[in-house]
C-alpha distance (Angstrom), angle and dihedral (degrees) to the residues before:
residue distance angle dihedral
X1 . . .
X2 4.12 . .
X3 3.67 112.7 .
X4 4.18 107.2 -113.3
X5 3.70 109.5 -123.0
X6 3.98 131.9 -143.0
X7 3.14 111.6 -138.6
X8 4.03 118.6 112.2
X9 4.11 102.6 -137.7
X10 3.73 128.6 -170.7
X11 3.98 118.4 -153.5
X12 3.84 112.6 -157.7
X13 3.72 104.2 -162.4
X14 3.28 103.7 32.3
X15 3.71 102.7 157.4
X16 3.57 101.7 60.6
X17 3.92 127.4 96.7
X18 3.97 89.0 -93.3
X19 3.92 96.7 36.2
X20 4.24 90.6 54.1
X21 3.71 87.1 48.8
X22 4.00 99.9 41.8
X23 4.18 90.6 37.4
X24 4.12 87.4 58.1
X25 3.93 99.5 43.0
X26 3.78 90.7 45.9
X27 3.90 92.5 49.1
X28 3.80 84.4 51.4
X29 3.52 89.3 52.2
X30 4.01 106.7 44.7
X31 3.36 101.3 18.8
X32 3.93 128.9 -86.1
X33 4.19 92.4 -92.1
X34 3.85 89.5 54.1
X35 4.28 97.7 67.6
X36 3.11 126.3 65.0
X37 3.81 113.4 -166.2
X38 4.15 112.7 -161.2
X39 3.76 122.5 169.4
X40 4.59 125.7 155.8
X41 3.79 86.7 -86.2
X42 4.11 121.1 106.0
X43 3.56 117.6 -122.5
X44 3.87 93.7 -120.6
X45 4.01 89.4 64.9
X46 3.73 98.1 48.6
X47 4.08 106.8 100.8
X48 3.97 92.2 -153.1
X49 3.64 111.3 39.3
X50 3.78 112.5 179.8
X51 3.08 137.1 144.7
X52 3.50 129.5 0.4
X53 3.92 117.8 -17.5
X54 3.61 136.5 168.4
X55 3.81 128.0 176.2
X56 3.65 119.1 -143.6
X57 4.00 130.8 130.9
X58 3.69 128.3 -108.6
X59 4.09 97.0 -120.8
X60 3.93 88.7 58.6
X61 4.11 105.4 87.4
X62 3.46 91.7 173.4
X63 3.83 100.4 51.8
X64 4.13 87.1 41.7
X65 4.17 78.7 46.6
X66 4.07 87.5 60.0
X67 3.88 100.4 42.1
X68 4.06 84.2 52.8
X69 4.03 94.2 50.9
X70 3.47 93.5 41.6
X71 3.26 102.3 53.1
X72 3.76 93.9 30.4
X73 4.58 89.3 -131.3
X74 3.58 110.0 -172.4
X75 3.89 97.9 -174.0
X76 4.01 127.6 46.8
X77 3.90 124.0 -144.3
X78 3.55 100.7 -171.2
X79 3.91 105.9 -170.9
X80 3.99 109.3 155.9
X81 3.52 117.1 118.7
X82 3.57 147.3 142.2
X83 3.94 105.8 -127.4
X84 4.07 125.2 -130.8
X85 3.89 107.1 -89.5
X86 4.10 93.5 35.3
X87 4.02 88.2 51.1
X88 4.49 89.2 56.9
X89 3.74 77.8 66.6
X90 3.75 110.1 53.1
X91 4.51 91.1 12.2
X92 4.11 94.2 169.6
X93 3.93 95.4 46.1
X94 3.61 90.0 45.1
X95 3.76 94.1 44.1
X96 4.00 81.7 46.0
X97 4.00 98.2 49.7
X98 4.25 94.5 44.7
X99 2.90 95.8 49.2
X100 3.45 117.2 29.6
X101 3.58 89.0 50.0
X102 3.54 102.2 60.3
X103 4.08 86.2 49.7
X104 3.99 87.6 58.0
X105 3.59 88.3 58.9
X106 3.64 100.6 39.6
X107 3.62 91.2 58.9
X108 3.79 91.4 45.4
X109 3.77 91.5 44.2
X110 4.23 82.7 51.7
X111 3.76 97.8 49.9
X112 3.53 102.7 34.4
X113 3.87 92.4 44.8
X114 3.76 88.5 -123.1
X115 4.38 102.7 -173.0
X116 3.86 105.9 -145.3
X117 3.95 126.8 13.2
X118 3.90 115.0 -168.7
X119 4.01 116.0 -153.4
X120 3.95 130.7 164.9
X121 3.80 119.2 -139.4
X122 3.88 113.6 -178.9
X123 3.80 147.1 -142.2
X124 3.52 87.4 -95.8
X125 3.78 88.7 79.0
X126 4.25 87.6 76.2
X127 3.94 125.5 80.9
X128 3.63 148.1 -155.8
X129 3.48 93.3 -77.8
X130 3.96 96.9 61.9
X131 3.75 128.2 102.8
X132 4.56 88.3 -96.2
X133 4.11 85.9 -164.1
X134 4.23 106.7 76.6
X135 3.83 94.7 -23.3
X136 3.65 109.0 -139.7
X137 3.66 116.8 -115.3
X138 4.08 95.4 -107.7
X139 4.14 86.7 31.4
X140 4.20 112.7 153.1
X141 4.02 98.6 -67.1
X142 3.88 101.8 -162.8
X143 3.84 101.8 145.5
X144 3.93 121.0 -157.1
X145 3.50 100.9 -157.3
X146 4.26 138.5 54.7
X147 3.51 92.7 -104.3
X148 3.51 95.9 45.1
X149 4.26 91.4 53.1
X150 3.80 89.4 48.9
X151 3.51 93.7 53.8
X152 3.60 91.8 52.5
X153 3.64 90.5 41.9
X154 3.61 87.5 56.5
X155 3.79 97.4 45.1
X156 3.68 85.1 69.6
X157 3.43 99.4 47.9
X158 3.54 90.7 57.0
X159 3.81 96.4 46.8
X160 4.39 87.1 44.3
X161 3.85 92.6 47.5
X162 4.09 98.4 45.8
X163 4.48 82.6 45.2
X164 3.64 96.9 47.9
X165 4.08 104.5 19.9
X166 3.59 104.8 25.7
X167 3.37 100.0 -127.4
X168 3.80 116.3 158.4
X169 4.19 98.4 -125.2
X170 3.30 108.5 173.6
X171 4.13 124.6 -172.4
X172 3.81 149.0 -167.8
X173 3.96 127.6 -173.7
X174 3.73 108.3 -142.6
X175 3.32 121.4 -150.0
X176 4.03 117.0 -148.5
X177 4.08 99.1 -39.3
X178 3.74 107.2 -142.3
X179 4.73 111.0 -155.9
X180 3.64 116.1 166.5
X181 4.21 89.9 -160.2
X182 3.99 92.7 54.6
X183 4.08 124.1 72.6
X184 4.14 114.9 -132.5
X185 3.43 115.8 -73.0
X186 3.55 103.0 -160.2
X187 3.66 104.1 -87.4
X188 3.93 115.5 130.1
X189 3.37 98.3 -119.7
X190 4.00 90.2 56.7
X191 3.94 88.0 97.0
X192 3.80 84.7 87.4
X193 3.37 102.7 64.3
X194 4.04 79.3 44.6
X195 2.94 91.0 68.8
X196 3.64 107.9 56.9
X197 3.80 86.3 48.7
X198 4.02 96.7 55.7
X199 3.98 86.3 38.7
X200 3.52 87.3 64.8
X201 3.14 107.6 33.7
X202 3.90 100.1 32.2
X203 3.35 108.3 16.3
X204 3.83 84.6 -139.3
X205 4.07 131.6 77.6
X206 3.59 136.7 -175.9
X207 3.63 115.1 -144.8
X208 3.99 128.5 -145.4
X209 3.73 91.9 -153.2
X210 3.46 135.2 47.8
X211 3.54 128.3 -92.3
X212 3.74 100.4 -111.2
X213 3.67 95.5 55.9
X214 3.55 117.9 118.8
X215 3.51 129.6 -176.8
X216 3.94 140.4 161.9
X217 3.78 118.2 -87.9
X218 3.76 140.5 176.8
X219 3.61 129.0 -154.5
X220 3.44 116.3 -124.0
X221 4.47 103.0 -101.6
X222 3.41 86.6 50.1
X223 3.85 97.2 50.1
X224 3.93 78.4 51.5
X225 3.60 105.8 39.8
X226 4.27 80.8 52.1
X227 3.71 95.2 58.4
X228 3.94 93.3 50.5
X229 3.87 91.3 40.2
X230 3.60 93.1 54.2
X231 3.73 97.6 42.0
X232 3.99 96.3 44.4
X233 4.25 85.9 54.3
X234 3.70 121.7 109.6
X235 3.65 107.9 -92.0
X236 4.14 86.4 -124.2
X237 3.67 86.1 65.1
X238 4.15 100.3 58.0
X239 3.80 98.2 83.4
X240 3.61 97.4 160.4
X241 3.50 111.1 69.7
X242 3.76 108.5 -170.6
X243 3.68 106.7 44.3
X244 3.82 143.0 -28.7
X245 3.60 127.6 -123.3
X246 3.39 104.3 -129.6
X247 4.55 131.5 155.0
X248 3.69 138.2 154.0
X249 3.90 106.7 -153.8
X250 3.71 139.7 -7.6
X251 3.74 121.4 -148.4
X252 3.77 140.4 141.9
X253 3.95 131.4 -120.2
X254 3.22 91.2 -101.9
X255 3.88 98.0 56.9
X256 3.80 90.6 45.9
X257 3.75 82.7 49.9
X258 3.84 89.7 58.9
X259 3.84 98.1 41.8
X260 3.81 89.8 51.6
X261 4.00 93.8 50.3
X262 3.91 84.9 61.7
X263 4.13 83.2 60.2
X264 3.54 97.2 36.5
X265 4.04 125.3 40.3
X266 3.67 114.0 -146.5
X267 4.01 101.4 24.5
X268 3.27 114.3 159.2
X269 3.76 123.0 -176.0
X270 4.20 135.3 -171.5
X271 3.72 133.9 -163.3
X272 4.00 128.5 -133.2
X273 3.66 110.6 157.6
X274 3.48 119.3 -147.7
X275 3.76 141.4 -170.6
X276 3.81 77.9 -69.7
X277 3.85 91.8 69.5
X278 4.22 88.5 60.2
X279 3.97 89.9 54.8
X280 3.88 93.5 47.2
X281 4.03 90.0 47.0
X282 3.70 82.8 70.9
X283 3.64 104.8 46.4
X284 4.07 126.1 80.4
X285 3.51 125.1 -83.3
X286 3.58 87.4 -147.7
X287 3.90 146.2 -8.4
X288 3.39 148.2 -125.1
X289 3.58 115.7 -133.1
X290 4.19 103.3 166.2
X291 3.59 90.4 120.4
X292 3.77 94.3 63.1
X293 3.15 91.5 35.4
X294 3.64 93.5 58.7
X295 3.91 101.4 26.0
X296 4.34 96.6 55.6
X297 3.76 101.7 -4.3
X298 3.85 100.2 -102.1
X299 3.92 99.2 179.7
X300 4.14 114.7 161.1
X301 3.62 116.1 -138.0
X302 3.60 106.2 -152.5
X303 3.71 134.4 60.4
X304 3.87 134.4 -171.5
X305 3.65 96.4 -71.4
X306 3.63 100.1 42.3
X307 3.77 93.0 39.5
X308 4.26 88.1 53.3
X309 3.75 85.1 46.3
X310 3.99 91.4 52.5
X311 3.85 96.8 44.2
X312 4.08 87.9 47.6
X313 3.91 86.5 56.5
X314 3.44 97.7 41.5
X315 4.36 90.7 52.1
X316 3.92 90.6 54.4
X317 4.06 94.6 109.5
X318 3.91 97.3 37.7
X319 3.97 91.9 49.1
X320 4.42 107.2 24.2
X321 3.92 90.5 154.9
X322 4.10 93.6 55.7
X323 3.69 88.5 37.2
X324 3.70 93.8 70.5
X325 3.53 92.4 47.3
X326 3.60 85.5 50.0
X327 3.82 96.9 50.2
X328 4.27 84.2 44.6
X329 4.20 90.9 58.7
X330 3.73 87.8 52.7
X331 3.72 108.8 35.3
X332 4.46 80.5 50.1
X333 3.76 91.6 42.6
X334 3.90 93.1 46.9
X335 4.71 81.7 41.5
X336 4.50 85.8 56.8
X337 3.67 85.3 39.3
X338 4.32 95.4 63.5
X339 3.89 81.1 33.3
X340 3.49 104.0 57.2
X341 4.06 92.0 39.1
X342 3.59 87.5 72.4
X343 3.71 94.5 43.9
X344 4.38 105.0 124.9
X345 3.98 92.1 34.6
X346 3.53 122.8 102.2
X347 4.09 117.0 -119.4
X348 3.94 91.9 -120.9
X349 3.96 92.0 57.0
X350 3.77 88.6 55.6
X351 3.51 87.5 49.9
X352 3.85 100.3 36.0
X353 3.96 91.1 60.3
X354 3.52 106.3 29.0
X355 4.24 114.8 22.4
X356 3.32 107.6 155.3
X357 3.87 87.1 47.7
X358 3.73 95.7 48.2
X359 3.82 92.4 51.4
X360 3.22 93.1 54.2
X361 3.42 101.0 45.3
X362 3.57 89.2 57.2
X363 3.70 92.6 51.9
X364 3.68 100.6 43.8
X365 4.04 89.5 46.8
X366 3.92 87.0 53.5
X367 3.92 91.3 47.9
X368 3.57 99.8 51.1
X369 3.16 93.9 43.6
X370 4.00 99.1 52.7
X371 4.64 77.7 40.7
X372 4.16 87.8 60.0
X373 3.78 93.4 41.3
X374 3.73 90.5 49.3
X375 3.85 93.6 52.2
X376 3.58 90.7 49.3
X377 4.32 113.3 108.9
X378 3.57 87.0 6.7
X379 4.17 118.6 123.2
X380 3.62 98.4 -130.8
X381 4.27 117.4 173.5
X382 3.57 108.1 -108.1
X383 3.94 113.9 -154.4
X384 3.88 138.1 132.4
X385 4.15 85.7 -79.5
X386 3.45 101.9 31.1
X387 3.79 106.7 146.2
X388 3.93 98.7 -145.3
X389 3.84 94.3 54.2
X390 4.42 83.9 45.7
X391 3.67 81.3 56.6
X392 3.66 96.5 50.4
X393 3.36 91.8 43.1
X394 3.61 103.3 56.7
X395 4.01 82.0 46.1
X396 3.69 89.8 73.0
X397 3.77 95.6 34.1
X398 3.89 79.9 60.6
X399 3.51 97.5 48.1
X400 3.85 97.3 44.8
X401 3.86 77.9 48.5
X402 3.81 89.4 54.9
X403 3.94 95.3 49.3
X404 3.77 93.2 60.1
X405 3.78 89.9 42.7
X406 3.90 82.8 53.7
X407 3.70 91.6 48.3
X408 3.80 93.0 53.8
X409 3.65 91.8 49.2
X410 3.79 103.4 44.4
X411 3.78 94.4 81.6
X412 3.66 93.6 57.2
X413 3.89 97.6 39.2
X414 3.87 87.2 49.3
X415 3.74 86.5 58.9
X416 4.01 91.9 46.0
X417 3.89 82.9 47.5
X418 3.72 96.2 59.5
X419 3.68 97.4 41.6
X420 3.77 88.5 60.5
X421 3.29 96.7 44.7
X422 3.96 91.5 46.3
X423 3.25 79.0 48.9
X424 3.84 102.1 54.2
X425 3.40 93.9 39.5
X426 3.84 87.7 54.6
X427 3.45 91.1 65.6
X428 3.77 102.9 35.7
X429 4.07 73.8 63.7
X430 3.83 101.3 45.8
X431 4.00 90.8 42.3
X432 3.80 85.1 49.4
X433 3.62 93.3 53.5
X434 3.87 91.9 41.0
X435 3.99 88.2 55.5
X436 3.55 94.9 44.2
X437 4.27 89.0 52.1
X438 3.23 95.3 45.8
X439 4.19 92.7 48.0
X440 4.01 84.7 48.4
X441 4.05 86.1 58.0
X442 3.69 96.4 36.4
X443 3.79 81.6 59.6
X444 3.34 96.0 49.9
X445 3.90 100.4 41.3
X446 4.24 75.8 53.9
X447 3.50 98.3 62.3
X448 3.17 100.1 35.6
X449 4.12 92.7 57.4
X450 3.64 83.4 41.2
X451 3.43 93.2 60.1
X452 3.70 92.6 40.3
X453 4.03 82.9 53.0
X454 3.88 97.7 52.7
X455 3.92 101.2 46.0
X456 3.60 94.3 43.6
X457 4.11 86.5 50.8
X458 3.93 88.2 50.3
X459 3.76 92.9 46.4
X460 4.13 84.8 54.6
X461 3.80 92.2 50.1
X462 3.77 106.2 40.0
């Protein structure tokens, strides 16, 4: 059972695709009555109220002053933002909200001795002049865009304030944070999660960058799991002071392209770059993150494949028609998987060493495979107990089940294998010896009536 904390935490910004995220992990964590989630909206518009919520904006110190006293918070999450390709629109107000915002809480966190304050900086803080392959943690951060020059802006806020104040500010730069449950938000790498969405739905997308771009990402538990993890660290441990390098992947449209195609048959994608394209020009293709790594033990647990696989489970009630066809690419791809593993060994060594395991195999491949056909073009419900989707889950939990069975086995059915075919080509070698004998003898037993034939002819005639 997870150990309740007691520490009373306030998350600023709690509406957003990181704040719903952060808000419901943290609850988990330290106990429903212990975080207080506040964002601009009223409580009568939320859709899912619980828990503790209180509406207030940013700019107002005083009201931000009141929610801390009242509820007596002792850590800050401050999450509200306007993201890079939203900001070109509205540069002053964005330039006004990033930054002014984390200054409202600095002070606060200064005079009412608050212990730990949480804020994200971002990728978008480095330039064209920085190293774009594994950008070093202090790499050349000369930002093109509003967001980007508040984030740096902030960075050294943070590092000024925990110098001269003392105040614990502690910081992550995202990369592109990828959330199946959340809608864009006007970053640039938002055409990502785009992309899932129009897969589905479509089975066509048109991207605003081209398809050689790669940058660094981070799904969404990760970004999550990095802003407890960093927070929850010993304060000896946070050495850098601005913000920490941190990313879970790096990949292009293109290769997320590809890896969705395996999910989705018949995806078919485009490319129109944008103004978007200039912005992500500018940013890293990848990170380096060795200093979390090493300083609090920041280590993300999903990569490209397992984040794709994640996102495609987490879609199955929005999209239940694309789902199926989903579940079908797998369940066949897992099908040629056990196939081809046996590819090179004869039938009867399979069923020499292991019968019973080979008929069923057999049997079992043939059923599930009739099952997934069956299911296809059907409207089947799609929700959290939906029997069809049980069913097509325990399909692949049998199949994965089968490959390790087939791994186990392989060593002793190779053996089988050669025996037999020792043994076959044993007697392809005997029987060719045994043909070539017996054509030796035939000759001979030829001449030797031939010879028979022609002297008793010549006796006959002379």
């Amino acid at each position: 059972m997870m150990e309740i904390k007691k520490d009373r935490i306030l998350v600023i910004g709690s509406l957003g695709a990181l704040g719903r995220g952060l808000t419901t992990k943290l609850r988990l964590r330290y106990g429903e009555n212990n975080v207080i989630s506040s964002d601009i909206v009223s409580p009568e518009k939320l859709e899912d109220n619980k828990g503790i919520y209180e509406q207030f904006n940013v700019f107002d110190k005083e009201r931000l002053r009141q929610v801390v006293e009242k509820y007596q918070v002792n850590q800050i999450y401050l999450l509200a933002a306007i993201l890079s390709a939203k900001g070109e629109a509205n540069p002053l107000f964005s330039w006004d909200l990033n930054t002014n915002s984390l200054l409202n809480v600095l002070e606060l966190a200064r005079e009412e001795n608050i212990a730990k304050v949480f804020w994200p900086s971002s990728i978008a803080v480095f330039g064209e002049g920085t190293e774009m392959i594994n950008t070093p943690q202090n790499g050349i951060r000369d930002p093109v865009t509003i967001y980007g020059m508040s984030k740096m802006s902030g960075e050294q806020w943070a590092k000024y304030y925990f110098s001269r104040y003392g105040v614990d500010v502690r910081s992550v730069r995202y990369p592109g944070v990828i959330d199946s449950l959340s809608l864009p938000g006007g970053g640039t790498t938002d055409y990502a999660m785009d992309m899932f969405h129009n897969a589905l739905r479509d089975k066509s997308f048109q991207c605003f960058l081209e398809p050689d771009t790669s940058l660094p990402m981070l799904y969404m538990s990760d970004a999550i799991e990095a802003a407890i993890q960093i927070m929850e660290a010993p304060a000896e441990k946070i050495k850098v002071r601005t913000s920490y390098n941190i990313q879970g992947m790096s990949f292009s449209p293109e290769e997320l392209a590809n890896k969705i195609s395996e999910n989705v048959p018949g995806f078919e994608i485009s490319y129109h770059p944008d103004f978007r394209q200039i912005i992500a020009n500018t940013w890293p293709d990848s990170i380096d993150d060795m200093e979390a790594r090493n300083d609090w033990g920041w280590k993300p647990q999903f990569d490209l494949s397992s984040m794709v696989d994640g996102i495609f489970n987490e879609l199955k009630e929005e999209y239940p028609d694309s789902i199926i066809d989903t579940y079908s690419v797998k369940i066949t791809s897992l099908i040629e998987a056990i196939r081809i593993s046996f590819e090179g060994l004869s039938p009867k060594a399979i069923s020499t060493a292991y019968p019973k395991f080979y008929q069923k195999l057999n049997l079992r491949l043939k059923e599930i495979e009739i099952d997934i056909e069956q299911k296809k073009g059907y409207n089947i419900e799609v929700s959290e107990d939906s029997e069809e989707l049980t069913v097509l889950d325990q399909h692949i939990e049998e199949l994965e089940e089968m490959q390790k069975e087939i791994t186990g086995y392989k060593p002793e059915i190779w053996r089988v294998h050669k025996i037999i075919v020792e043994g076959e080509e044993l007697r392809k070698k005997k029987s060719a010896s045994k043909n070539f004998i017996l054509g030796i003898v035939g000759g001979i037993i030829a001449g030797v009536i031939g010879g028979i034939i022609v002297t008793y002819l010549s006796k006959q005639v002379f």
